[in-house]
matplotlib code that plots the C-alpha trace (Angstrom):
import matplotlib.pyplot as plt

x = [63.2, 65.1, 66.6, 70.1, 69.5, 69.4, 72.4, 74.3, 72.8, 73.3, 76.9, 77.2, 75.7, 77.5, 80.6, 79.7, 77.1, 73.8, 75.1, 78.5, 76.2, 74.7, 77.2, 79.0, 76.5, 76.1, 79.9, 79.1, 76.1, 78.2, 80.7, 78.4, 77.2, 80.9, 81.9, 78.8, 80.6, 76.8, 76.3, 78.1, 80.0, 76.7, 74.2, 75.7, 75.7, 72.3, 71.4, 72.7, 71.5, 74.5, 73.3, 76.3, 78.6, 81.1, 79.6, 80.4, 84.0, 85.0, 83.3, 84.3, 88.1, 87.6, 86.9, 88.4, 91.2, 90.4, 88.1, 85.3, 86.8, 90.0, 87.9, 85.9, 89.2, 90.6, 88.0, 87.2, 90.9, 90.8, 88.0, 89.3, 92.3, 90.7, 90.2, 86.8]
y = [97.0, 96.5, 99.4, 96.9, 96.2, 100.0, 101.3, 98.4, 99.3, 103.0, 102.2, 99.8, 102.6, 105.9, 104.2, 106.3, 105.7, 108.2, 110.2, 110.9, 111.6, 113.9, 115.7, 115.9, 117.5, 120.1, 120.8, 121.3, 123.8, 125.9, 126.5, 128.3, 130.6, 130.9, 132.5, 134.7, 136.0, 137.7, 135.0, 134.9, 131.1, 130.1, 131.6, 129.4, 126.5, 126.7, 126.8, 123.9, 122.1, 121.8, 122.7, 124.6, 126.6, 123.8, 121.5, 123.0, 123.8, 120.2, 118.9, 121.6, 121.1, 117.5, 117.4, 120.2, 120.9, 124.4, 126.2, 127.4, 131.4, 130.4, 128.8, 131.8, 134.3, 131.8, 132.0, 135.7, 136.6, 134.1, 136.1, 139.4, 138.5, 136.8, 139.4, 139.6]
z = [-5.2, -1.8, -0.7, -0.4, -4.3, -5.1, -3.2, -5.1, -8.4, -7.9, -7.0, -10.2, -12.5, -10.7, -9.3, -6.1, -3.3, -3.5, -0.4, -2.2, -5.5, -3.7, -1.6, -5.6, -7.0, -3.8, -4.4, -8.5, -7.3, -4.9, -7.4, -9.6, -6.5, -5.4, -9.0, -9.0, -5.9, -4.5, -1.6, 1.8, 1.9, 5.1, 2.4, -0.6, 2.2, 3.1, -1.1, -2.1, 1.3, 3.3, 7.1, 7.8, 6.2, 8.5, 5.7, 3.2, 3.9, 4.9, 2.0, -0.9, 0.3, 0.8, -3.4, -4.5, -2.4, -1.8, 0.8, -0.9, -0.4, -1.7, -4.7, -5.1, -5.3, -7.8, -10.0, -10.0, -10.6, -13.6, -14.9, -14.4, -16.4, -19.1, -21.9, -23.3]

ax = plt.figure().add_subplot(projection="3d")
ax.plot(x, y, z, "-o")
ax.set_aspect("equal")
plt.show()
């Protein structure tokens, strides 16, 4: 297959390119590390494969509105006032 035919089929199936899939599912992973609250935000970066922590700020708040800190405070104050 073409590598023109692919990026239109993957765009067909997914509704986004595979570069905006990925940088998606980056995001998704670095929420999960950012409510774990163990990593430093350029230690979450680098382990979802993001080259800077830069990165991952401009993209986080690009699709999630929030910096990834403000995301992170968020979430663990929303788990300490959930009861259990």
């Amino acid at each position: 297959m073409s590598l023109r035919t692919f990026l239109r089929r993957f765009r067909d199936a997914t509704g986004v390119t595979p570069g905006g899939w990925l940088i998606e599912e980056r995001v998704e992973a670095a929420k999960v590390l950012l409510c774990r609250g163990r990593l430093g935000i350029e230690e979450v970066a680098v382990a979802v494969g993001f080259a800077s922590a830069h990165a991952l700020r401009h993209h986080f708040r690009t699709r999630t509105g929030l910096s990834p800190v403000a995301y992170r405070q968020q979430f663990l104050s929303t788990e300490k006032a959930s009861p259990e």
